[in-house]
C-alpha positions as CSV (number, residue, x, y, z in Angstrom):
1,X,-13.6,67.9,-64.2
2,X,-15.0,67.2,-67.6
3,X,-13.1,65.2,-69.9
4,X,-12.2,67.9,-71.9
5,X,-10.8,69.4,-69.1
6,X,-8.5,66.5,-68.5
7,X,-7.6,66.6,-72.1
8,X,-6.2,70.1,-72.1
9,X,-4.4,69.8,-69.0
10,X,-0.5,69.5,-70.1
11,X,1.1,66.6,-68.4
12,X,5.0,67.8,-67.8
13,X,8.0,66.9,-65.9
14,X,9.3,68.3,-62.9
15,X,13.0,68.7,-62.8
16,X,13.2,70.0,-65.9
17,X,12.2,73.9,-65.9
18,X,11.1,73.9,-62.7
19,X,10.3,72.0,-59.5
20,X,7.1,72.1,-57.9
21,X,6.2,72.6,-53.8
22,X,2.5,70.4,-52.8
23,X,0.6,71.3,-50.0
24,X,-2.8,70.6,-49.2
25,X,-5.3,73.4,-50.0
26,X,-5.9,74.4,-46.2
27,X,-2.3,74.9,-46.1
28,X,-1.8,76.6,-48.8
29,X,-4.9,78.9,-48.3
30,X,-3.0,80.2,-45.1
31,X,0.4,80.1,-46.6
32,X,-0.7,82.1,-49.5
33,X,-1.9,84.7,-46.7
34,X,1.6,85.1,-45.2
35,X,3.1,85.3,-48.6
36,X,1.1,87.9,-50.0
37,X,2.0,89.3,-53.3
38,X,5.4,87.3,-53.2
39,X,3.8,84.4,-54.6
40,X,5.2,82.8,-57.8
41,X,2.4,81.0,-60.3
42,X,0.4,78.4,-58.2
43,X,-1.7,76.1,-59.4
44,X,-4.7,74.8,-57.7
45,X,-6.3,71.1,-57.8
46,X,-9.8,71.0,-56.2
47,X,-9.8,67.6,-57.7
48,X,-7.6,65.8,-54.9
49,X,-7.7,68.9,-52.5
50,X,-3.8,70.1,-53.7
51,X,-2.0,73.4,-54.4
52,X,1.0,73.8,-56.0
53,X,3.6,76.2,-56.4
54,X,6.4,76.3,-59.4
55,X,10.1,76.8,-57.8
56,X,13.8,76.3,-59.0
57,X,14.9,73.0,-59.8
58,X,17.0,71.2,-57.0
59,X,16.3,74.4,-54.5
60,X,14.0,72.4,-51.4
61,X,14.9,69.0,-51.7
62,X,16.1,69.1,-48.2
63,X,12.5,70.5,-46.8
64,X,11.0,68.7,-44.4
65,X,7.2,70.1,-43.5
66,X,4.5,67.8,-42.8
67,X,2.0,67.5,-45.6
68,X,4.1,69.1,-47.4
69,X,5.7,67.6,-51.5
70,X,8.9,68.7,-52.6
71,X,8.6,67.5,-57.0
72,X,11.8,67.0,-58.5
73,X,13.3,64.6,-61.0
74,X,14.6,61.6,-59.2
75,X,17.5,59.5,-60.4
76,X,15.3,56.4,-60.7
77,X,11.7,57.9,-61.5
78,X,10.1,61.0,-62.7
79,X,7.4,63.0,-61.8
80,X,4.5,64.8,-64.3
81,X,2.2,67.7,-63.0
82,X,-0.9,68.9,-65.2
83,X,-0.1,71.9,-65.9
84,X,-3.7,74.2,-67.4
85,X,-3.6,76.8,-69.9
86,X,-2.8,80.2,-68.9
87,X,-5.8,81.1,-69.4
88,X,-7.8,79.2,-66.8
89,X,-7.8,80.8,-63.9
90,X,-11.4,80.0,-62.7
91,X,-14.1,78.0,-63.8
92,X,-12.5,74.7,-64.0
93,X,-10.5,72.3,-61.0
94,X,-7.4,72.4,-62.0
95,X,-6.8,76.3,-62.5
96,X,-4.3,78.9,-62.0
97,X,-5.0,80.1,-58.2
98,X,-2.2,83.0,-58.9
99,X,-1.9,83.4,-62.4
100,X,1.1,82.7,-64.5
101,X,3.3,85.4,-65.9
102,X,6.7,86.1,-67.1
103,X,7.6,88.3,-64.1
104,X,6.0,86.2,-61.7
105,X,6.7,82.5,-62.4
106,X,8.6,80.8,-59.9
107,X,8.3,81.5,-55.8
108,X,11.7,82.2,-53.7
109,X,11.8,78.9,-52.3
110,X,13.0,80.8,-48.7
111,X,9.9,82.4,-48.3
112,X,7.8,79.7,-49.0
113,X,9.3,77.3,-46.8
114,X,8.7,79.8,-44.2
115,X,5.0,80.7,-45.2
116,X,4.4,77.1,-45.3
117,X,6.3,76.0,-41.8
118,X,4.2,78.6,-39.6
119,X,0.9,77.5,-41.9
120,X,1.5,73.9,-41.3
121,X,2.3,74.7,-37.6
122,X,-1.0,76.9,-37.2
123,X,-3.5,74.7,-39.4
124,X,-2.4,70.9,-38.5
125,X,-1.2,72.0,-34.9
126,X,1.4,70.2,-32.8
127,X,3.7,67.9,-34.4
128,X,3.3,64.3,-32.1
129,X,6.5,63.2,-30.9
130,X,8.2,60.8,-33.4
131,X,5.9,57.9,-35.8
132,X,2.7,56.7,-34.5
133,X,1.0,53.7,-35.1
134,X,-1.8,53.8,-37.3
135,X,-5.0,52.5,-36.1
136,X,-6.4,51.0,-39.6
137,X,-3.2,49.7,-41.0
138,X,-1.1,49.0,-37.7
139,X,1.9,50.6,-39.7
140,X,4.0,53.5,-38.4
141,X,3.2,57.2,-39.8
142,X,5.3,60.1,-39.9
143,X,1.9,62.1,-40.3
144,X,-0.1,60.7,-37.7
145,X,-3.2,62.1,-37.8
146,X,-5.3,62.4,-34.2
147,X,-8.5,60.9,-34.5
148,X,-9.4,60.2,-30.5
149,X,-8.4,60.5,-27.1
150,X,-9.1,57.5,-24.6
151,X,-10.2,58.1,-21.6
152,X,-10.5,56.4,-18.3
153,X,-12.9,58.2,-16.3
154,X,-12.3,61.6,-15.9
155,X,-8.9,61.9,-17.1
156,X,-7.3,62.1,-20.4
157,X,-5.9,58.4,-21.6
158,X,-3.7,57.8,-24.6
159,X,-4.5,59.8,-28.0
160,X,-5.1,57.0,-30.7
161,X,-3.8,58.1,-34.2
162,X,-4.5,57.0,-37.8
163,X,-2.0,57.3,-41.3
164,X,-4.1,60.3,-43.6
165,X,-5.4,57.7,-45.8
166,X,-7.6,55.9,-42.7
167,X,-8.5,59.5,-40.8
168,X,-11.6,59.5,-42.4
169,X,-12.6,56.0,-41.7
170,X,-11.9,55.9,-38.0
171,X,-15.0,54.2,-36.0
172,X,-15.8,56.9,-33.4
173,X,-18.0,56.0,-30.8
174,X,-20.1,58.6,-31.4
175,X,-21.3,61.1,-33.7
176,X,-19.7,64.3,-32.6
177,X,-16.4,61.9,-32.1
178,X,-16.6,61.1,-35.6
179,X,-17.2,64.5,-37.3
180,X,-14.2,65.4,-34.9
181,X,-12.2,62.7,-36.7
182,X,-13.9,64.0,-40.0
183,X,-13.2,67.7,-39.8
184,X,-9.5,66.9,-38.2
185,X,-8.9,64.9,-41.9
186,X,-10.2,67.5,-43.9
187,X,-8.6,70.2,-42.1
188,X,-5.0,68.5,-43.2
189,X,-6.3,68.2,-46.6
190,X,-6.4,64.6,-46.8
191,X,-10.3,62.8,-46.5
192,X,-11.7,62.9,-50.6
């Protein structure tokens, strides 16, 4: 992104006119497949591997999907998105992925939370049972990423997990372990 670019991206709050879903883009790529044409305006962030869709204010701050952002105004903080011009839709990183228009501006917050459930379900797989212990920070996750399995001999021994910041950086043993690790931390939209 050029520095015009960055310039012309509008910096507003969330809360205000609308609220705003985040999902990495290999979840959103799936969940805009379920949704179809029932997508609202979704903007698209190739910059930090993001999509995100415009919904009501105060209608998902309950949601709880992994790798998944609920943006509202908080009591104690508030949150800007850049927000392009209408009329970028390609050519730049930070673009309109469905186009914003008066009849379709905001996304029925039911139907996305159920497009993005079953994508996060089919692209990140499994949720593990409860927090895991990060490898590279030794603190607990609630999105524990699985970058190994231990074994001892010829059967399956624990799974060692990371937090998404330290997927990327996991020390595999060997090569194919590590593009493993690699291609699991891209796949949830996390390794930049």
């Amino acid at each position: 992104m050029g520095t015009t670019d960055k310039q012309d991206l509008e910096a507003l709050p969330v809360g205000k006119w609308w609220d705003a879903i985040s999902a990495p883009t290999a979840v959103a790529d799936r969940a805009l497949e379920l949704l179809g044409g029932r997508s609202g305006a979704v903007i698209q962030d190739d910059t930090y591997g993001k999509t995100y869709w415009l919904i009501g204010v105060d209608t998902a701050r309950s949601w709880c999907i992994r790798q998944v952002r609920v943006l509202t105004e908080l009591a104690d903080e508030g949150t800007l998105i850049g927000v392009p011009p209408a009329s970028w839709v390609t050519g730049h990183s930070t673009y309109w992925r469905v186009p914003f228009r008066l009849d379709r501006c905001l996304t029925d917050t039911r139907l996305l939370h159920d497009a993005l459930a079953q994508a996060a379900g089919e692209i990140l797989g499994p949720k593990p049972d409860g927090r895991q212990l990060c490898y590279g920070c030794q603190l607990p996750t609630d999105e524990p990423v699985p970058v190994a399995i231990a074994h001892s001999g010829s059967v399956a021994g624990r799974t060692v997990y990371a937090c998404p910041a330290h997927a990327r950086d996991y020390p595999a043993a060997d090569a194919v372990t590590q593009a493993a690790a690699m291609r699991r931390a891209l796949d949830r939209g996390r390794a930049r």
